[in-house]
C-alpha positions in Angstrom: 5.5 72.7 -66.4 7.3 69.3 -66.2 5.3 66.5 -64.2 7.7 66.2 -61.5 6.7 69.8 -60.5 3.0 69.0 -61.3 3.0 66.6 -58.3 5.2 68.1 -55.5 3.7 69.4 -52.7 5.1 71.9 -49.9 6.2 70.9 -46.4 3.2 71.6 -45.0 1.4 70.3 -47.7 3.0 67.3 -47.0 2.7 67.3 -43.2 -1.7 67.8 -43.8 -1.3 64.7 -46.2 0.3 62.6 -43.7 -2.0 63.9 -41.1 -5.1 63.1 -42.7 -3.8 59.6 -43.5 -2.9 58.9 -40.0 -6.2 59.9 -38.9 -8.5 57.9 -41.4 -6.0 54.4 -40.3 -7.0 55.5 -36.6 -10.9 55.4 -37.4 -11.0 52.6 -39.4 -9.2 50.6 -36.4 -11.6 51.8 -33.9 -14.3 51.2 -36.1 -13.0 47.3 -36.9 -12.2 46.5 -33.1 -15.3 48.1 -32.2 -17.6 46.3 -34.5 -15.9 42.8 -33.6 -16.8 43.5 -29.9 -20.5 44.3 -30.5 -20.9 41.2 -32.8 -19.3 39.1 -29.9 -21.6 40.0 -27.5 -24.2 39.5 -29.7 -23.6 36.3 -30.3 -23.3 35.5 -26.4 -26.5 37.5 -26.0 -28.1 35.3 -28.7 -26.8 32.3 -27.1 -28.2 33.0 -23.5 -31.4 33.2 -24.7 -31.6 30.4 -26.8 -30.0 28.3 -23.5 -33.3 30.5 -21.3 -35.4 29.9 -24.2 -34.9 26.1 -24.3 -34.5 26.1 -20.4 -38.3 27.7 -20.0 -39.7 25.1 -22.8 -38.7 22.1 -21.0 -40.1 23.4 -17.6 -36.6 23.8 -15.9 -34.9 26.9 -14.6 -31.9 27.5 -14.5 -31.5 27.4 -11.0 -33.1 24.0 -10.9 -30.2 22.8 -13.6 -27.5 23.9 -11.2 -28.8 22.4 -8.2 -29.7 19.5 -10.2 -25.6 19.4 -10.9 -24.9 19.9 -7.6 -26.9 17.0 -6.0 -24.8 15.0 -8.7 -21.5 16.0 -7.4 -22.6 15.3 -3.7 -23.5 12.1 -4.2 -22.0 9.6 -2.2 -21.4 5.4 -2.0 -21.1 3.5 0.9 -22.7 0.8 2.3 -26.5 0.6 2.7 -29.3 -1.7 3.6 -32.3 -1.0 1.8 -34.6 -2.7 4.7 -33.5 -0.3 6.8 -31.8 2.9 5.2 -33.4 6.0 5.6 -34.6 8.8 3.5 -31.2 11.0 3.7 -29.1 8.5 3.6 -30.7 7.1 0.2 -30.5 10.6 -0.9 -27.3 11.2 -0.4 -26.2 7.4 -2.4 -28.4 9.8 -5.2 -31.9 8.1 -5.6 -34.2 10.6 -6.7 -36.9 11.5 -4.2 -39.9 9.8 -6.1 -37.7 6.5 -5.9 -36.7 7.0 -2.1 -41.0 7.3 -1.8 -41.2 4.2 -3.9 -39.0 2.3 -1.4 -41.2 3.6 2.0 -44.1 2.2 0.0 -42.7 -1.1 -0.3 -41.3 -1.6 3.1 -44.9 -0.3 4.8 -46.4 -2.9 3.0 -44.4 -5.1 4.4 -42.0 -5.7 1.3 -38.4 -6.9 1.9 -34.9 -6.7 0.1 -34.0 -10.5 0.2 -31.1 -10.0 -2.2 -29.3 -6.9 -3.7 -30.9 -8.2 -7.2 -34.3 -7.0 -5.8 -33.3 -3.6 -5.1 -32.9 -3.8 -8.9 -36.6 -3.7 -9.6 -36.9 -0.3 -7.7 -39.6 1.6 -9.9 -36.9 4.2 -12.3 -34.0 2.0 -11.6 -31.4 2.4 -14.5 -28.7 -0.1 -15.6 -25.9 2.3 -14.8 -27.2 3.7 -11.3 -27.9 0.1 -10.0 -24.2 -1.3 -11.2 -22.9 1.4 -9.2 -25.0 1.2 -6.1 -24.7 -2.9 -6.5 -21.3 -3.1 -4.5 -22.4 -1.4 -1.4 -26.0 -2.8 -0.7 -25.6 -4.8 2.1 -28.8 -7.2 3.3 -28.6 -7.5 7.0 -28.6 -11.5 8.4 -32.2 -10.4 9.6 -34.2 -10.2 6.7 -32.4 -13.1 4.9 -34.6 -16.4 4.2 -35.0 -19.0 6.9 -33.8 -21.7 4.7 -30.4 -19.6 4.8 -29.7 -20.0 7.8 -30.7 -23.7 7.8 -28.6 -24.1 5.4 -25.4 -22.7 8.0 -26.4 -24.7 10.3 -26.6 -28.1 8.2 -22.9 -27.0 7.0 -21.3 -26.8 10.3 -23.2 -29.8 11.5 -21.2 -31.5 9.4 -17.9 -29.9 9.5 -18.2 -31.2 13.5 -19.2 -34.2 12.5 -15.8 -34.7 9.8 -13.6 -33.2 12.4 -14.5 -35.7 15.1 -14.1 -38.3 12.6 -10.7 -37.4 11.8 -9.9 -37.1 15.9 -11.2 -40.2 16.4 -9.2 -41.7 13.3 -6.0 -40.1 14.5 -6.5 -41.7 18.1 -6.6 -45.0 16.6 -3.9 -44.6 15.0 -1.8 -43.7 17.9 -2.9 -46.6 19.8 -1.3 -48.5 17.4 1.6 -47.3 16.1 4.8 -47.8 18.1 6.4 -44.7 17.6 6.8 -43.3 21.1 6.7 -39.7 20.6 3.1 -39.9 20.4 3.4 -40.5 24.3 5.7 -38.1 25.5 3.6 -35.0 23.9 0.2 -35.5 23.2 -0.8 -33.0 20.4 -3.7 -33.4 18.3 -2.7 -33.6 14.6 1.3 -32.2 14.3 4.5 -33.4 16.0 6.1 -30.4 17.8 9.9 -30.5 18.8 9.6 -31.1 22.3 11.2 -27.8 24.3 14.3 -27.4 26.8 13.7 -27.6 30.4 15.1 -24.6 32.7 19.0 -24.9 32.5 19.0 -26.8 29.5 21.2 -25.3 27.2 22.6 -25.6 23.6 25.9 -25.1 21.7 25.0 -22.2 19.6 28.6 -22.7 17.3 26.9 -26.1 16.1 23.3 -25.7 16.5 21.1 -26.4 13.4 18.0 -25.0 12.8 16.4 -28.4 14.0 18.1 -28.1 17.2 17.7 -24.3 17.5 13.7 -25.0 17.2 13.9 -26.8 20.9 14.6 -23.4 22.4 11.5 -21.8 23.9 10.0 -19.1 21.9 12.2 -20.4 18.7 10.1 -21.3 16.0 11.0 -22.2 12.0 11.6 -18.3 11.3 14.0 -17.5 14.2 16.0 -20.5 13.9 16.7 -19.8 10.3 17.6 -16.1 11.1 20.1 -17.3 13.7 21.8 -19.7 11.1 21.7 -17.2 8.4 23.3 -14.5 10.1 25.8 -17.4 11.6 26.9 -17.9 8.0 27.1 -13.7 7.2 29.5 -13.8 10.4 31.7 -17.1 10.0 30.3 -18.4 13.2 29.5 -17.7 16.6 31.7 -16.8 18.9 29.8 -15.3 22.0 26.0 -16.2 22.8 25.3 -11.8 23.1 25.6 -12.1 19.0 22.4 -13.0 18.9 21.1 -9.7 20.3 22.3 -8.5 16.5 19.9 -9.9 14.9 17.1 -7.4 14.8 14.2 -8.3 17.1 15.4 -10.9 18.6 14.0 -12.5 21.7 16.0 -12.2 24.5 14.2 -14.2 26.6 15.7 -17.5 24.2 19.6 -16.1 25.5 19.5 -18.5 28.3 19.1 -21.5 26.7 22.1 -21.5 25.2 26.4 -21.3 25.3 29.1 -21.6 23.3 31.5 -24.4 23.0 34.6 -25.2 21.0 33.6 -22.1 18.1 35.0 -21.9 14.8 35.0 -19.2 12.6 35.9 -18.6 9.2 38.2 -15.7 8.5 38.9 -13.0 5.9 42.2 -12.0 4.5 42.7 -8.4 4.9 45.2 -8.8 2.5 43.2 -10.1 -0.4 39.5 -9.1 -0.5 38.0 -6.3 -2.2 36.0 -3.4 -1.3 33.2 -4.7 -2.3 33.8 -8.2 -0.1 35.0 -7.2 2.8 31.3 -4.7 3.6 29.5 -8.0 3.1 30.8 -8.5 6.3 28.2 -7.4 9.6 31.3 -6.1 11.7 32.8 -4.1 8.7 30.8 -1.1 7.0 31.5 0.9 3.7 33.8 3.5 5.5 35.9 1.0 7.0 36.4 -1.0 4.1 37.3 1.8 2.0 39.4 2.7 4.8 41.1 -1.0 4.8 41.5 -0.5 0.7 43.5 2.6 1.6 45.8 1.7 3.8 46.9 -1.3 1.4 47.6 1.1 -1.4 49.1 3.7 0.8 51.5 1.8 3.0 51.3 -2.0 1.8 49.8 -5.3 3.5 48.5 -5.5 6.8 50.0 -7.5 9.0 48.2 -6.8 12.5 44.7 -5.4 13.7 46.8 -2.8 15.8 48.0 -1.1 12.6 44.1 0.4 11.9 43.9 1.8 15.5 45.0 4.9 14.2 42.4 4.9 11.9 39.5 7.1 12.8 36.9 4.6 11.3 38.0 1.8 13.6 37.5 2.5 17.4 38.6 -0.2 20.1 35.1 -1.8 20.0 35.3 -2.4 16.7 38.4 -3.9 16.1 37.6 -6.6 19.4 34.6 -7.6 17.8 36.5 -8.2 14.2 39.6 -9.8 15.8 38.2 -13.5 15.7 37.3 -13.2 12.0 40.2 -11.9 10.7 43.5 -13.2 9.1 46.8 -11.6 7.1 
């Protein structure tokens, strides 16, 4: 007998071997996985007792640990007199209820909160809870000091008392000085631009903003907006421009005309895409537009060339006419 022969085993020898193997791999898996999941829970077991265990020697429940959590979460800031706030609303700003007790004491023995730094000596005050309670106490003008609002008083006494001195300075020097304005407006400290009268009008094509600033209900801001967009345009040529500039008043249109108007034009011809939007009366579209038509079919040499152009309806081209050149 040769040792090859010792060892071989029939089919179903074989089949019982494999079998068997199989079978002891499938309890020693069950066993592992099983034994892992009883020492888990164990170990959470353990550990929920311990937390009970140190829970019951402290003399808190658990119960009392979560509603202890959620009074934290609830609590609110805002503002709060002490003189004066009641019990819920210091509960809620999360004072505990022995220190809401402490504070009913003191004001029904007549105690008062002169100052938020006095709230600070509240019996079981921390450091932390007054810094953030600090920002919101409020002390009502009623239970501040006397000498407070002595104090106020003094203070505006004299502020009167410097601000007639300076009228009274100012009057003097009116009386003497010879510059007639004084006279014809009588303000109190500033010089105002003295205003049109009804049918008084201005040239809006040369108006600066010192002249703009006689027109009723144009101040510094409005004048400079009219100039500003006068420059964007080239000039005025029609007083309704105006009516452009985003809130303008309208009341103001009366006051003035237009006389002699220059503008400054653009060559069609020349400018880029990019300079000709700059323009109020000409938008991207039409600028592209203008770009295209000079690479397409040469210089423009009339406005009446673009009325085919969908981009440029009759309106359009009217307003553009005075600020354009070829």
């Amino acid at each position: 007998m040769n040792l090859k022969s010792f060892f071989y085993l029939h089919r179903s020898d074989r089949r019982a071997v494999i079998f068997l193997v199989a079978l002891f791999l499938l309890i020693g898996a069950i066993v592992y996985f099983v034994g892992n999941g009883f020492s888990n829970t164990s170990d959470v077991l353990m550990s929920d007792s311990i937390d009970n265990l140190s829970s019951s020697s402290i003399g808190v429940s658990p119960k009392e640990n979560d509603r202890e959590r959620l009074e934290e979460m609830s609590t609110k800031h805002f503002s709060f007199d002490p003189n004066t706030a009641d019990s819920a609303t210091l509960r809620q700003l999360g004072l505990a209820p022995y220190q809401i007790r402490n504070i009913y004491k003191y004001r029904a023995k007549g105690g008062v909160y002169h100052a938020p730094e006095e709230f600070a000596r509240l019996y079981g005050m921390t450091r932390k809870q007054y810094q953030e309670l600090a920002p919101y106490i409020k002390i009502s003008d009623d239970f501040l000091p006397a000498s407070t609002l002595a104090s106020v008083r003094a203070y505006q006494e004299r502020r009167a008392e410097r601000q007639q001195q300076a009228r009274e300075a100012f009057e003097t020097f009116k009386a003497n000085d010879k510059y007639r304005a004084y006279k014809e407006y009588d303000r109190d400290t500033v010089r105002y631009p003295i205003k049109l009268q009804v049918g008084q009008k201005i040239n809006l094509a040369t108006a600066d903003t010192t002249v703009l600033k006689k027109v009723p209900g144009i101040g510094s801001g409005w004048a400079k907006a009219i100039v500003a967009y006068g420059k964007r345009l080239g000039g005025y040529v029609a007083v309704g421009q105006l009516k452009e500039i985003e809130g303008f008043p309208e009341e103001a249109l009366p006051y003035f005309d237009i006389k002699g108007w220059h503008t400054t034009k653009l060559n069609l011809n020349m400018l880029t895409l990019s300079q000709l939007r700059k323009h109020p009366y000409i938008n991207f579209y039409q600028a592209r537009a203008i770009c295209d038509y000079r690479r397409l079919k040469g210089k423009l040499t009339s406005l009446s060339q673009l009325r085919l152009l969908k981009d440029f309806p009759e309106e359009a081209l009217l307003r553009l006419e005075p600020y354009v050149c070829f």
